[in-house]
N, C-alpha and C positions, 0 to 999 in steps of 0.2 A: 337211430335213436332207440333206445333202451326200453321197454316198460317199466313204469317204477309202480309198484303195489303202495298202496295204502292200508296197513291194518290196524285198527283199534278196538278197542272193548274199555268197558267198564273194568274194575277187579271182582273176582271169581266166576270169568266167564268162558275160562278154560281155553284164551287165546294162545298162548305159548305151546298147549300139546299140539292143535290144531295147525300152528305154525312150521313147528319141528315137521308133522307127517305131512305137509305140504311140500316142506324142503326136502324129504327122506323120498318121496313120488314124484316131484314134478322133475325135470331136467333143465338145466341150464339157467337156474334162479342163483340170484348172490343177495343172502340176508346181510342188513345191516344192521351189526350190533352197537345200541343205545353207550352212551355214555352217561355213568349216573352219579350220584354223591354218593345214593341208600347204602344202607349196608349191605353184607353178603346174606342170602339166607339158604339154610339149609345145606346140600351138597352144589351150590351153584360157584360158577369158577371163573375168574378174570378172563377176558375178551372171548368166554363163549354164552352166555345169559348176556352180559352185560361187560364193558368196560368200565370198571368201578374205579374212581377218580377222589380226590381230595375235592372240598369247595371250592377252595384257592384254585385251584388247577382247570377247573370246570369254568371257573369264571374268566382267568386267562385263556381259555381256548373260547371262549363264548367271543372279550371285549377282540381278539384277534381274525375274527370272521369264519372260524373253523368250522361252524354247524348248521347246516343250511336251516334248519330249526331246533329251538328248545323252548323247553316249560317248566317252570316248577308245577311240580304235583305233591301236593299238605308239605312235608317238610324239606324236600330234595327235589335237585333237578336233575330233569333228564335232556339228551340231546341226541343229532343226527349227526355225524361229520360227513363231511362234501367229498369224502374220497371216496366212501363206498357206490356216489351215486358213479365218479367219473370211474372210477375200478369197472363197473357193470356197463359204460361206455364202452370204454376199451375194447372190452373180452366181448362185446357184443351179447351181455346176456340180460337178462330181467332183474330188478332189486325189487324185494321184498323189504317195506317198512314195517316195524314193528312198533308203534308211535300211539302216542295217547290222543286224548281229542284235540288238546289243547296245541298238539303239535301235529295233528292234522289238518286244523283249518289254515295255520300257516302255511302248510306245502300245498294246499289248495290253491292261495292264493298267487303262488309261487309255481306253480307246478300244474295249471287246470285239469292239462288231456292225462295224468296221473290217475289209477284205478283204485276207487276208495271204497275198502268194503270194510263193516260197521257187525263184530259180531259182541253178540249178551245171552247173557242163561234165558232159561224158561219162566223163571219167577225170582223176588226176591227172599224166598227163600232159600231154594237153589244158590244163590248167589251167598248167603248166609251160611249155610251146610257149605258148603265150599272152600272158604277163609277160614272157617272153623276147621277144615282140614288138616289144613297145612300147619296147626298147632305151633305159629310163631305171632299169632299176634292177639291181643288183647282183644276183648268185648269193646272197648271205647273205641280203638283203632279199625275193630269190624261195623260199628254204626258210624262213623265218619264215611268209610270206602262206601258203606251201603245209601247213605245221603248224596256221595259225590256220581254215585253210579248213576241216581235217580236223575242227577240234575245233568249227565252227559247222557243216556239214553233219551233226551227231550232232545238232541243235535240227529238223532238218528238221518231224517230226511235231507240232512248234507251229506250223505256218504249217496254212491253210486248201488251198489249191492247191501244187504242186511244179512244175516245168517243168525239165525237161531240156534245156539249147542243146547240140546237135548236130548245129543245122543252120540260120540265123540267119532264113530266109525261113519255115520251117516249123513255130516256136518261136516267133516274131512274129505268125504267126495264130491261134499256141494261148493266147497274152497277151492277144490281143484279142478273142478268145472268151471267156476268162475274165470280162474286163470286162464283155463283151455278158450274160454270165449273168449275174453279179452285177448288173446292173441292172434286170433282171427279177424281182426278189426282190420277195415281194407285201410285203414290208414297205416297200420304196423310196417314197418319196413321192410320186415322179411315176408310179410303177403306181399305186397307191392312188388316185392323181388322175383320170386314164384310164378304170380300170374304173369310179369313180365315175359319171363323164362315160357311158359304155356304158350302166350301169344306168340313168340318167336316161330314155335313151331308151326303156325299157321301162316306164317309170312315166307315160308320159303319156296 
């Protein structure tokens, strides 16, 4: 059995850099890319940010059982499809979810012994300077994200781990610790496996 990650953030809490240098350091993780309606923004590119979909099509793959979860988030939705969990089966590796709250707490309930870590900026100013960044979205569309973040940062205590970005080198190796622990877990298959293999040695 696979580990499958849990990650979520509010918007401007710097999930996506922290994610990529998660996948760029750890070995043997298979990210799952979202399937979404939103637009494209910026230099982001089909099936590597996201699988960007029509409505129609998002809703067909939804009413056909395609995604082990989805949510709409303000105007668009986003989803999981069930391949990338059975793909990370397969190959025997770990999948990293890249999921919002609202499709966290469904793989919670779907998913228990799944490792759910919950990261948000330092303030919501931060969180402000931040979406102002990225110079594609309006003042109205930044207090809607900064109200929504308010009201999914109160979910914090259902995620397993928290993480603070307040410093994107510093925060990258507390992600990748996280992972390193959870893999150690004596339930994990491949410890199970290992000690097994140790014990052997003592039985002969």
């Amino acid at each position: 059995m696979s580990q499958i990650f849990i990650i979520s953030a509010p918007s401007g809490s710097g999930k996506s850099t922290l994610v990529k240098n998660l996948m760029d350091r750890e070995p043997n993780l298979l990210f799952s890319v979202s399937y979404t309606t939103r637009q494209k923004r910026g230099k982001e590119q089909d099936g590597n940010e996201y699988h960007f979909v029509s409505r129609e099509d998002f809703i067909t793959m939804r009413d056909r059982g395609e995604f082990i979860e989805w949510a709409q988030v303000f105007d668009d939705f986003y989803g999981t499809h069930r391949r990338y969990v059975d793909q990370a089966r397969t190959e025997s590796k770990d999948v990293v979810l890249d999921i919002d709250v609202k499709g966290a707490r469904q793989l919670r309930e779907q998913i228990p012994e799944a490792v759910s870590i919950f990261i948000l900026a330092p303030s919501r100013e931060e969180v402000e300077k931040r979406l102002r960044a990225r110079g594609d979205v309006s003042e109205e569309v930044i207090r809607r994200r900064v109200a929504e973040a308010a009201r999914e940062i109160r979910d914090f205590s259902q995620y397993g781990y928290v993480l603070v970005n307040d410093n994107v080198e510093s925060a990258s190796e507390e992600l990748q610790g996280i992972v390193r622990t959870a893999r150690l877990r004596s339930l994990d298959p491949e410890v199970q496996s290992r000690v097994k293999r140790i014990l052997a040695t003592f039985e002969k």
